[in-house]
C-alpha positions as CSV (number, residue, x, y, z in Angstrom):
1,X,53.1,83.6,172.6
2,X,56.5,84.8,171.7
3,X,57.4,83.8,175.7
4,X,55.8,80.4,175.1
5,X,57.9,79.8,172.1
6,X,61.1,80.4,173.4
7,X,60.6,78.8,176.2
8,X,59.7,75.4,174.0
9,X,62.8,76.3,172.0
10,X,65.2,76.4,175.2
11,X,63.3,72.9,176.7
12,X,63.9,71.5,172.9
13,X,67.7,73.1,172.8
14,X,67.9,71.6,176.6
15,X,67.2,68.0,175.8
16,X,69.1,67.8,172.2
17,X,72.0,68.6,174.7
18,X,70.9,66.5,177.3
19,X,70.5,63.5,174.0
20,X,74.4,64.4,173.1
21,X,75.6,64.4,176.6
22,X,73.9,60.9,176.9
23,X,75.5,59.7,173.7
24,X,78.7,61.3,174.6
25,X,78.6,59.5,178.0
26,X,77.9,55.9,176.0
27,X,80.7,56.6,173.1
28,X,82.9,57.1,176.4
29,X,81.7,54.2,178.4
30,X,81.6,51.9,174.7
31,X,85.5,52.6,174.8
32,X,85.9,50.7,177.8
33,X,84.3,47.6,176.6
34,X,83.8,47.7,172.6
35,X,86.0,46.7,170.1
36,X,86.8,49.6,168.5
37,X,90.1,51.1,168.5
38,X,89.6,52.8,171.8
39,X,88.3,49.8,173.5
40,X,91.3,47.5,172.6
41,X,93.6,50.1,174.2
42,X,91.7,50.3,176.9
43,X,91.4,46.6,177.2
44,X,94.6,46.3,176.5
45,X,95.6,48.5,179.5
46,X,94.0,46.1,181.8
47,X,96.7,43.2,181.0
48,X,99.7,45.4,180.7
49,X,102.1,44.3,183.5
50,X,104.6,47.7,184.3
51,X,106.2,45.7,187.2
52,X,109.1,48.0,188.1
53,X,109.2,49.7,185.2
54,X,110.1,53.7,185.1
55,X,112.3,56.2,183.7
56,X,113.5,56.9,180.5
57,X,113.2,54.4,178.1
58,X,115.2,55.0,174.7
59,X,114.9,52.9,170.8
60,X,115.6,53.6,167.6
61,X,115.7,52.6,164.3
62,X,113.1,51.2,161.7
63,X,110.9,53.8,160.5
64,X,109.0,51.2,158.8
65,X,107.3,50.2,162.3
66,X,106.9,54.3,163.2
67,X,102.9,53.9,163.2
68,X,103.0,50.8,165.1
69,X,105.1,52.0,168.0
70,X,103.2,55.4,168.6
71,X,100.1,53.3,168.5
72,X,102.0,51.0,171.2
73,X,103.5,53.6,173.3
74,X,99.9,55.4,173.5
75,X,98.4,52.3,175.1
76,X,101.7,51.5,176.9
77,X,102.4,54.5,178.7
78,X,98.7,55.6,179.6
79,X,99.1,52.5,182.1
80,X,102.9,52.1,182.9
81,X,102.8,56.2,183.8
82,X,106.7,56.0,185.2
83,X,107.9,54.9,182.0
84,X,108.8,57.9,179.9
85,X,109.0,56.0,176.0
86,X,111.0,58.3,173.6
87,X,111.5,55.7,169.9
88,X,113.2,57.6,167.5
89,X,112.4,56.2,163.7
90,X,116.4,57.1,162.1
91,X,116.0,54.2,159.5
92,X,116.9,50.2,160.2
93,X,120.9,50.8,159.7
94,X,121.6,53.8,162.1
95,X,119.2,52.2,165.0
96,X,121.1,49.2,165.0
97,X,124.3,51.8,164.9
98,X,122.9,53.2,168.0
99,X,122.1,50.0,169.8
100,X,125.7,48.9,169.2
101,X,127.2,52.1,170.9
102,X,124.9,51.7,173.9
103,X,123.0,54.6,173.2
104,X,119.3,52.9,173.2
105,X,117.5,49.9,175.0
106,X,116.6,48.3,172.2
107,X,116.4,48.9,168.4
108,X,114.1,48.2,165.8
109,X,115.4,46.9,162.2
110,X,113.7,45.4,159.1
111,X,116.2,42.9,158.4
112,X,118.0,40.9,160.9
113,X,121.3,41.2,162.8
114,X,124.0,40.5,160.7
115,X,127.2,38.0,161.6
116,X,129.9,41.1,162.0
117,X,127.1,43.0,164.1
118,X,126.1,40.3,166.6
119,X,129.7,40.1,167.1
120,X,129.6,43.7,167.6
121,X,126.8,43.3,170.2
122,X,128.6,41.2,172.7
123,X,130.6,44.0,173.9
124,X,127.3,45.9,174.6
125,X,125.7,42.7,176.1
126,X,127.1,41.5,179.1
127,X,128.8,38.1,178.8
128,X,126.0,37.4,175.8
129,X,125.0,39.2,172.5
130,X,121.8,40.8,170.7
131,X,119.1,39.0,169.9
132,X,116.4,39.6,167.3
133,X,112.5,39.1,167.8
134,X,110.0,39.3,165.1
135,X,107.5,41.5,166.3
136,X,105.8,43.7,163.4
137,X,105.0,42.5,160.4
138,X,103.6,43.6,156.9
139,X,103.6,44.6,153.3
140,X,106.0,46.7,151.6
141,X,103.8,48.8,149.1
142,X,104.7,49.9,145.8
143,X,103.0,53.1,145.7
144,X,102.2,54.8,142.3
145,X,101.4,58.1,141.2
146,X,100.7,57.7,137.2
147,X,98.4,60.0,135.7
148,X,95.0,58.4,134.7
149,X,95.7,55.0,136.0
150,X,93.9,54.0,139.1
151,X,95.1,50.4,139.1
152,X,98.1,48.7,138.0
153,X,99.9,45.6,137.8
154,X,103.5,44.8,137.9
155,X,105.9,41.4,138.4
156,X,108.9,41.6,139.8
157,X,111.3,41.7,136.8
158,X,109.3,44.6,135.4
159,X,109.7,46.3,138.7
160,X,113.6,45.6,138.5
161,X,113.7,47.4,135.6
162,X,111.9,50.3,136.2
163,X,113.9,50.8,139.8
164,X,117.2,49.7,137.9
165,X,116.2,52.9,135.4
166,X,115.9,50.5,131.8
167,X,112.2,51.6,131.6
168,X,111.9,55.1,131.4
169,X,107.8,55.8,130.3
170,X,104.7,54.7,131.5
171,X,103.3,53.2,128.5
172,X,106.8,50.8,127.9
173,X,105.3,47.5,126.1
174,X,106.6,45.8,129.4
175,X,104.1,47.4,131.7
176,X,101.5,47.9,128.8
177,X,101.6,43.3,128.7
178,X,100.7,43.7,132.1
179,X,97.9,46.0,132.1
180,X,96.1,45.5,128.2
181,X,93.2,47.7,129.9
182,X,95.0,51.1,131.0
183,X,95.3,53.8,129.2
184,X,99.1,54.4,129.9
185,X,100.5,57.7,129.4
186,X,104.1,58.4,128.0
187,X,104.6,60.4,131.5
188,X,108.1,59.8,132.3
189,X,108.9,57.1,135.1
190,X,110.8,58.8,138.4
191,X,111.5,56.1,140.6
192,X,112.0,57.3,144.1
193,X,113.9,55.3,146.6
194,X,115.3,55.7,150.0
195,X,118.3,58.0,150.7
196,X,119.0,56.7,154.5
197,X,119.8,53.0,155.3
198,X,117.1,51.1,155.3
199,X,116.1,47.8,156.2
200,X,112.6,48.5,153.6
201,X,115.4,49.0,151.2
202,X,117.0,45.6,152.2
203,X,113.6,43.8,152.0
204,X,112.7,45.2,148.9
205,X,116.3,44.8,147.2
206,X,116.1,41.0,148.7
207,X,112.6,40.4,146.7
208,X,113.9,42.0,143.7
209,X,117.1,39.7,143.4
210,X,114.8,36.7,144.8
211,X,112.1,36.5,142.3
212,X,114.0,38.3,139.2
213,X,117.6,37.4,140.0
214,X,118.4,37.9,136.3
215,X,117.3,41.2,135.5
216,X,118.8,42.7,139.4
217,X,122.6,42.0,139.4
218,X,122.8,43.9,142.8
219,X,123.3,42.3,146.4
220,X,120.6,43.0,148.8
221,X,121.6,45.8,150.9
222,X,120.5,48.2,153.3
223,X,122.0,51.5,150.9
224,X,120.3,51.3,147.8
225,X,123.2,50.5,145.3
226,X,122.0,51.3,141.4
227,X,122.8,54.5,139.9
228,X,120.2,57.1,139.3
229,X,116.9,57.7,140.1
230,X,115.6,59.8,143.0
231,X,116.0,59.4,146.5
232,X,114.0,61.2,149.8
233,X,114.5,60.4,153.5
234,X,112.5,57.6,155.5
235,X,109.3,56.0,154.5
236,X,107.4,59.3,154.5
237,X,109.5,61.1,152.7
238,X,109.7,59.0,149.4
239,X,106.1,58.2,150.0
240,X,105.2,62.1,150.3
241,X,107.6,62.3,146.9
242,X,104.6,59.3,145.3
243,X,101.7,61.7,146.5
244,X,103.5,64.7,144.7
245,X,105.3,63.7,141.9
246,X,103.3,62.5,138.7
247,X,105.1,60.2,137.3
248,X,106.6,59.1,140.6
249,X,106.9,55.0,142.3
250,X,108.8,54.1,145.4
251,X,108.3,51.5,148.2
252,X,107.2,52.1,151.7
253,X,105.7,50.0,154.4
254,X,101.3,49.7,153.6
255,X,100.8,52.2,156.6
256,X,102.4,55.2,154.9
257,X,100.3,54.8,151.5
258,X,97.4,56.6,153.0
259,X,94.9,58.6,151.4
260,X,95.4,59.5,147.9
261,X,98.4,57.3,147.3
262,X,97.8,54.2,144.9
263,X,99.4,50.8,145.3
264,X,100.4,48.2,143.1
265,X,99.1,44.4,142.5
266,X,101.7,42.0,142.0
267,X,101.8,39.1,139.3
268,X,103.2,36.5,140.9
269,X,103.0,32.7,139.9
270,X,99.4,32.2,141.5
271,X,97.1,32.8,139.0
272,X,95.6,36.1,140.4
273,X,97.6,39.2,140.7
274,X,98.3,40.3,144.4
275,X,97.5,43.4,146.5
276,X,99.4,44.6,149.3
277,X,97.0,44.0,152.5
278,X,97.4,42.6,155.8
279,X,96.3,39.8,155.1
280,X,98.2,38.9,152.3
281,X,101.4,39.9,154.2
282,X,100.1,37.4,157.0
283,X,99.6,34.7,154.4
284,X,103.5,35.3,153.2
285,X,104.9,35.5,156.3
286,X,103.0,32.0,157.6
287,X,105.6,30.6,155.0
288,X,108.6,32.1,157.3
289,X,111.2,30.0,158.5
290,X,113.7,31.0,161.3
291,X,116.8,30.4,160.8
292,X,118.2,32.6,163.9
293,X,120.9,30.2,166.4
294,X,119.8,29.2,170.1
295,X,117.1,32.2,170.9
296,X,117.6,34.3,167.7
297,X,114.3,34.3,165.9
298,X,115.4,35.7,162.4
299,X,113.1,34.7,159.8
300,X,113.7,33.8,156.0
301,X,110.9,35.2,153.5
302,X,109.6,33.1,150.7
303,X,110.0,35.7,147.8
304,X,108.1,33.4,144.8
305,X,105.1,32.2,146.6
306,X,102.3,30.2,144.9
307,X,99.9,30.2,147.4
308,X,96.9,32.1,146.3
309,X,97.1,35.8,148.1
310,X,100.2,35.4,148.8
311,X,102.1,39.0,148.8
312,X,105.7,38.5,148.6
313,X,108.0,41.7,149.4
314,X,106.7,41.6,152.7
315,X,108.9,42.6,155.4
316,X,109.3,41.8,159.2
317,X,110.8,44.1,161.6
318,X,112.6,42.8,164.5
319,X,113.1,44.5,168.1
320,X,116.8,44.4,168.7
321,X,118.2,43.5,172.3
322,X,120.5,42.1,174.8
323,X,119.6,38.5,175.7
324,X,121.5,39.2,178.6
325,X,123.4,41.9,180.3
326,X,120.5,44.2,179.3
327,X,121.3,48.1,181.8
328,X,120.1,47.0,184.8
329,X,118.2,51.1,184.5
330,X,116.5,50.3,181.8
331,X,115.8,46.2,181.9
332,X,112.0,46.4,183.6
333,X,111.0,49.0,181.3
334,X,112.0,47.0,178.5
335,X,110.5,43.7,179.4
336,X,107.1,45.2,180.3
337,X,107.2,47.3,177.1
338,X,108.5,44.4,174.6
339,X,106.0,42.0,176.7
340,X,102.7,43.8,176.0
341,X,104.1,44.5,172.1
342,X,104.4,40.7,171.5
343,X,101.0,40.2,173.4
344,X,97.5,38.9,171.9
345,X,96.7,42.6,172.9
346,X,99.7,44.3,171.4
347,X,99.8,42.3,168.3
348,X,95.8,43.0,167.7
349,X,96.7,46.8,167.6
350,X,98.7,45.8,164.7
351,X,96.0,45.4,162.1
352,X,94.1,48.2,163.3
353,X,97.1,50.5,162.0
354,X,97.5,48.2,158.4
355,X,100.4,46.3,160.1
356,X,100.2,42.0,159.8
357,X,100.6,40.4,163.3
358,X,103.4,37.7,163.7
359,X,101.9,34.3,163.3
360,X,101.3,32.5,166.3
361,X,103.5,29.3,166.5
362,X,106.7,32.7,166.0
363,X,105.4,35.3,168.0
364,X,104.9,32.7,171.0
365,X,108.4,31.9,171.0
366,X,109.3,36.1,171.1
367,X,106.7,36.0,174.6
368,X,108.9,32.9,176.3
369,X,112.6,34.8,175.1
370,X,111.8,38.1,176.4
371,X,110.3,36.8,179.8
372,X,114.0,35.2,179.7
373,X,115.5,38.6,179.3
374,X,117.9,39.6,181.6
């Protein structure tokens, strides 16, 4: 008997494993052909074009877009093997730094070239000058860490204040008009913002002086200029500061909110306050006009929308790069790797990692500039 059982037990053990081994095999054959987040790579892979691309392949810039490129690069470089994709995420202002000494390929910032550095550019670009393409886009969050209060609702004046330091508790009657329903401690506001240059900073400063010009005296600007406050490097780091600070409320693009960190809806003139989604972001940026010269696609942001759902400190980040005179070493990589980003494929691998694709009447002009590139 005590034979007969184990025997049963090893044929039962036998075929649970020979059940998970079948299920295993289908999860791995599903990735080929579902649309889950390993069959869109995989997909994906199928209409990546590597050409001659190889070697070293060197960015920098935006941390903003971090999550986006390493979901990029994963599904790039499992195809295009020669191509060895290093993108280092410094912040907006020392990317385009190092794009203008010739250090990188390309850079990534999240606000466009400015006059004095396109100028710059044209001794780095060959008989031309940098161009920038719109190529990620999405919401800036306003991440909160208030004890108690699981949803909250701010416009932008109130938000002025509290980053400009003239509200200093949690239950100020400003905040307390906003949201009649919380129960609003007196925990002292610490308003985080960034300590590097940072095209998030410029994005946010630009919404803050767009839609409550009167209570932000400041000029939009990559260094964050008011006095005060608390400051940590890169998007992680002030959102880490959110997750670990009661008290605590800084800005950082959706994707580093993650778990546990709470973000706020934003009264704006529609009639329902806003969260900070996708596809609220896409809604905002549909609104984008470019206002780049000849085959410069930089955008301008409507900062008061009244479209229903419209989420307004959204920000897009543009790949930075020759138009032409591109290193001749480094031109295929870059083509094949900016081609697949601005693709139907690349651009769906957006969403799936809380970014908002460009809209399709922009990002189609980004596909027919860099097949121009040279």
């Amino acid at each position: 008997m005590k034979l007969q059982r184990k025997n049963r037990l090893r044929a039962l053990s036998l075929g649970a494993l020979a059940v998970s081994g079948a299920l295993a095999l289908t999860a791995c054959g599903s990735d080929d052909t579902s649309s889950g987040d390993g069959g869109k790579e995989t997909s994906a892979n199928a209409n990546i074009k590597c050409d001659d691309a190889k070697g070293q392949l060197a960015a920098s810039g935006s941390s903003a877009q971090k999550n986006a490129v390493d979901a990029w690069r994963k599904v790039y470089t499992t195809n295009c093997k020669d191509v060895q994709l290093n993108y280092n995420p410094t912040g907006s202002g020392a990317g385009i730094t190092a794009f203008l000494q010739g250090q990188t390929a390309f850079a990534g910032t999240d606000s466009a070239l400015k006059p004095d550095e396109i100028e710059k550019s044209k001794k780095v670009c060959k008989d031309s000058q940098a161009i920038d393409l719109p190529m990620v886009g999405g919401p800036i969050a306003v991440g909160f860490n208030v004890p108690g209060v699981d949803e909250l609702t701010l416009d932008a004046k109130t938000l002025a204040d509290i980053f400009n330091n003239k509200i200093k508790t949690w239950d100020d009657k400003a905040i307390s008009k906003l949201n009649p329903d919380a129960k609003l401690p007196k925990t002292k506001v610490q308003a985080f913002h960034r300590s590097d240059e940072s095209g998030t900073t410029d994005n946010f400063t630009k919404y803050l002086k767009g839609a409550a010009p009167d209570a932000w005296p400041y000029e939009p600007g990559k260094s964050w200029e008011p006095k005060g406050g608390q400051s940590a490097n890169g998007s992680a780091g002030v959102a880490g500061q959110v997750k670990q600070t009661p008290g605590a409320i800084s800005y950082f693009e959706l994707s580093y909110a993650g778990e546990g960190v709470k973000t706020v809806d934003l009264k704006t003139d529609a009639k329902e306050p806003v969260k900070a989604t996708v596809d609220n972001a896409s809604k905002a940026i549909s609104e984008a006009k470019v206002v780049g010269k000849g085959k410069d696609l930089a955008l301008e942001l409507n900062y008061k929308p009244t479209a229903e759902g419209a989420y307004p400190i959204t920000l897009v980040t543009y790949e930075v790069v020759c138009e032409k005179g591109n290193k001749a070493e480094t031109l295929a990589a870059t083509k094949s790797f900016l081609t697949y980003i601005a693709s139907e494929d690349g651009q769906n691998v957006l969403k799936e990692n809380d970014y908002a694709p460009i809209p399709a009447e922009i990002i189609s002009k980004v596909r027919t500039t860099v097949a121009g590139l040279s």
